[in-house]
N, C-alpha and C positions, 0 to 999 in steps of 0.2 A: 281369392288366393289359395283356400284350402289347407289340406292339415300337412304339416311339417315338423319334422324334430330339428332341433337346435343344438350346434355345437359351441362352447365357450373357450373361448380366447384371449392372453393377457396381449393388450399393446397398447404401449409406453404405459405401464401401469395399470393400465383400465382395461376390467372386461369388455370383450367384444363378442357379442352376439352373431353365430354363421348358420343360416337357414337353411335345410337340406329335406327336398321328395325322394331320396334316392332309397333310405331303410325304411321303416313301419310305419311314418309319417302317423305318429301318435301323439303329437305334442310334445315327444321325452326334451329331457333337455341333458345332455352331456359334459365334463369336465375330465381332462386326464386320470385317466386310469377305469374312465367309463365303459362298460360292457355294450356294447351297441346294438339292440334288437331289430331284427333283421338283416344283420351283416354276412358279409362271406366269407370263409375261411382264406387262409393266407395271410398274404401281405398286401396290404390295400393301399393304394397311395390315392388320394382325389386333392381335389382342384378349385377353390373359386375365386374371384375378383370382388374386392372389397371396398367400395369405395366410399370416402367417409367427408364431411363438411369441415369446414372452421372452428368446429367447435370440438370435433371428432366424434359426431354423429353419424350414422352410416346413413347414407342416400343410395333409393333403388334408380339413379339416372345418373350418365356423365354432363350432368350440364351444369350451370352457372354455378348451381351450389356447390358440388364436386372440387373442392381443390386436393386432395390429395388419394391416388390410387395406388392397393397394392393384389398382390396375388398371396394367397395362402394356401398351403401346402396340408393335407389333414391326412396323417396315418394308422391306418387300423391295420393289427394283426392278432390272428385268429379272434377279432368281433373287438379289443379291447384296444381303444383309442389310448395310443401310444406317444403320439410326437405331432408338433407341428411348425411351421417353420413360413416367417412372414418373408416377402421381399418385394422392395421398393418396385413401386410401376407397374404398369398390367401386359405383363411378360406375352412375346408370341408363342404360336406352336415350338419353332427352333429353340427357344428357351425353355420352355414349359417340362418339354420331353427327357433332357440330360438332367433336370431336378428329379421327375419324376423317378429314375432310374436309380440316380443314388441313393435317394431313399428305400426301397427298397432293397437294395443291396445291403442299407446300411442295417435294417430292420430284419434282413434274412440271416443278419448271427445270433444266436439262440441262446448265448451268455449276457449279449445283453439285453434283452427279453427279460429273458430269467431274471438280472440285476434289475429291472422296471418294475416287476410285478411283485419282487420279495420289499422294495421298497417301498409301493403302491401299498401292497399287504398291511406292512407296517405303521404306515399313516392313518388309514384306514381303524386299525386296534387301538391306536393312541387317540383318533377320536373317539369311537367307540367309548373308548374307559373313559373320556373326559366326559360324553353326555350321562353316560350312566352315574359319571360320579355327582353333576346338576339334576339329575331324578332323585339322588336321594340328597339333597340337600332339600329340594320341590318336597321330598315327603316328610322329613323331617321339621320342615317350619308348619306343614299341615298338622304335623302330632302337634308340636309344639303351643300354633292355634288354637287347636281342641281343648287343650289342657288349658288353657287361660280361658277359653271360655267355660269350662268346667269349674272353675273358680281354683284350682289347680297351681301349686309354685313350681316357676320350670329351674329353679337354682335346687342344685344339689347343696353335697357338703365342700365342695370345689366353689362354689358358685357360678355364674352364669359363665360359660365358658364357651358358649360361639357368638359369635358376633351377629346371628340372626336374633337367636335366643333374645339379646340384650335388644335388640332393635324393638322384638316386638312385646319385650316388657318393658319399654318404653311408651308404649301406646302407639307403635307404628301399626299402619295396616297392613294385615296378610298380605295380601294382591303387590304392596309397595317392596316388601320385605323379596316376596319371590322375584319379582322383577330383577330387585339390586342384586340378589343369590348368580341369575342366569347371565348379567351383566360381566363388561368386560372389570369391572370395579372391584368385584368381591375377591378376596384372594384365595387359592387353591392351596393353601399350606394343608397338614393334614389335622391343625384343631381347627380349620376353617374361621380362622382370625388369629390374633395375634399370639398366639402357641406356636409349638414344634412347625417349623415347615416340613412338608413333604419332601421324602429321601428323594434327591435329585437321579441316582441311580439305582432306586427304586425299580423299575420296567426290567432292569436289565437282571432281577438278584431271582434266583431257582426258588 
């Protein structure tokens, strides 16, 4: 089959995986707002036929397992996958062509471009600050580690005041404790447990 990059697609809820030789065919794998290595400048509109099982598995044949086909619509401009757009059945040239076209039309106004990419942007810094903010909680259960294994008390004159802290002066294990840290479980307030929560409009304050 050889090497191909991959484009990700939500439908009815679940990603869907779109195979493509046409850019650098490096293995990358894409999701909106992806930079696409080896693309062309403009406004790109491409094309495949998706066909997927009973279970909504995609199958490379239209045969017995095939029950349900669609066509997907995949938009890149200037390299940076933009939009995409499912629609029932596997559409002919005469249909194919007037999507094609809108789409591009719709992707050659540059306001909204702009509004895609400052919002992309934006998503983008709010994960960003969310892993950096799971790095140091990862480093601070490591000091915290050290210092019990030092023979070390991690309670100041506040006392134990994160909820890792208290886990692993309980005799939990490091490795468990960071787990539950990275997990969807641990809460993000900003004493990292049952303290002050994080200013909600925080991100937004100079």
């Amino acid at each position: 089959m050889g090497m191909f990059d991959s484009f990700y697609i939500d439908l009815d809820g679940r990603e869907q995986e779109l195979q493509s030789k046409r850019f650098d065919c490096a293995l990358n794998h894409y999701r909106l707002g992806g930079w696409i290595a080896g693309s062309l400048p403009g406004v790109r509109v491409y094309f495949d036929r998706l066909w997927l099982d009973a279970t909504g598995k995609q199958v490379y044949s239209a045969d017995a397992d095939c029950v349900r086909k669609t066509t997907v619509f995949i938009v890149l401009v200037q390299g940076v996958f933009v939009d995409y757009q499912i629609h029932e059945g596997e559409l002919a040239a005469e249909a194919i062509e007037p999507i094609l076209r809108e789409l591009q039309e719709r992707w050659s106004d540059s306001a909204r471009l702009q509004g895609f990419l400052v919002d992309t942007l934006r998503t983008k810094q709010q994960r960003i600050a969310s892993l950096e903010r799971q790095l140091g909680r990862v480093q601070s259960i490591i000091a915290s580690a050290r210092r019990l294994r030092a023979g070390e008390n991690l309670g100041g004159k506040l006392g134990l005041l994160y909820e890792a802290d208290k886990r692993l002066a309980a005799g939990e294990e490091p490795l468990e404790v960071i787990a539950w840290a990275l997990s969807d479980e641990a809460p993000s307030g900003g004493f990292w447990g049952n303290g002050t929560p994080l200013d909600p409009l925080d991100e937004y304050r100079l």
